[in-house]
N, C-alpha and C positions, 0 to 999 in steps of 0.2 A: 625761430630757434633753428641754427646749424645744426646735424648731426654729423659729423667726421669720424669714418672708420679706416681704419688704416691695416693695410697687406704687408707682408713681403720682407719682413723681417729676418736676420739668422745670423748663423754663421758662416765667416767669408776670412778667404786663407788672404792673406795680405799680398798685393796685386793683383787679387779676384774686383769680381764685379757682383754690385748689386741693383736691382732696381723693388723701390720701393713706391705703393700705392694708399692713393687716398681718395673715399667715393662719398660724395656729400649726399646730403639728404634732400635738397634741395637745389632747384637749378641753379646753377653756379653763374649766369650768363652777366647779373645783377653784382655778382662778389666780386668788390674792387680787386681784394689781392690774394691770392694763394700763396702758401709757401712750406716751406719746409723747414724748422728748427733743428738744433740738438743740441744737447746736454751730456757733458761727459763726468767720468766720478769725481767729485767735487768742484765742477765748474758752471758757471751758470747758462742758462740755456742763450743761444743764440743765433742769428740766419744763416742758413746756408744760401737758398736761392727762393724767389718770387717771382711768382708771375700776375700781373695786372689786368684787367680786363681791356686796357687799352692796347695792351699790347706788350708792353713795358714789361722787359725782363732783366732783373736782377741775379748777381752771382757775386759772393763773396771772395775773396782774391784767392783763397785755397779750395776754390769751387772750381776756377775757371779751368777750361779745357776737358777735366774730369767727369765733372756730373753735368747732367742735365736734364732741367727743371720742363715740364712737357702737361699742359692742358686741355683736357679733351668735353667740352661742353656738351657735346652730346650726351656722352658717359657720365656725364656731372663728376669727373675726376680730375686728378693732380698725378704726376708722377714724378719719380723723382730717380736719374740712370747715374749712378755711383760708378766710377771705373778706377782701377788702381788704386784699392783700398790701402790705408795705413792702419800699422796698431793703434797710432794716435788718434786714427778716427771712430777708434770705440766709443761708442754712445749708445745713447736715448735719440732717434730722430724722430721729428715731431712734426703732422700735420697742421698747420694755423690756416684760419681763414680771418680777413677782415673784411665788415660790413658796414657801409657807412648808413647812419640812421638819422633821422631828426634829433638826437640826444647826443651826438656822435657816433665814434667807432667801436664796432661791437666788434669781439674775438671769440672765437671758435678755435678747438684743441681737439686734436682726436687723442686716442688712447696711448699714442708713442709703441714706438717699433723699436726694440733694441737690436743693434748689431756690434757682437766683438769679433774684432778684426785681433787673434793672438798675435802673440814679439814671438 
């Protein structure tokens, strides 16, 4: 069983920056993929950016340049560097973790971090 706790949440003047955190309960060295979701009001939730054990890093196309998705196996963490925030980027953003098992892939959710970015 993952435990996913998640930092770093708030409020953020639109073109500010945020960096959000996530520290597993377990050593992450083994977890195919970290990543980071969100959910805004009334939409459903979806990737921002992941990162793989092999290396493999993912960014969604309003991800790029902006954020950056950053794994630190020591720390058993995930982080996640938000720059040039929008009011569109109000959400819910969400710790996931995937684990691949003899049953398949298991998912892990931490508690979600809201951030609104006011118009």
């Amino acid at each position: 069983q993952v435990q996913l706790v998640e930092s770093g949440g708030g409020l953020v003047q639109p073109g500010g920056s945020l960096r959000l955190s996530c520290v597993s309960s377990v050593d992450i060295t083994s977890i195919y993929q970290l990543g980071w979701y969100r959910q805004g009001p009334g939409d459903i939730r979806g990737l921002v950016a992941s990162s793989r054990n092999t290396g493999e890093i993912e960014y969604r196309k309003f991800a790029e340049g902006r954020f950056t998705i950053s794994r630190d196996n020591a720390k058993k963490s995930v982080k996640l560097q938000m720059n040039t925030l929008k009011p569109e980027e109000t959400a819910g953003y969400f710790c996931n973790a995937q684990e691949n098992s003899t049953s398949g892939i298991k998912q892990y959710w931490g508690q979600g971090s809201q951030v609104p970015v006011p118009s």
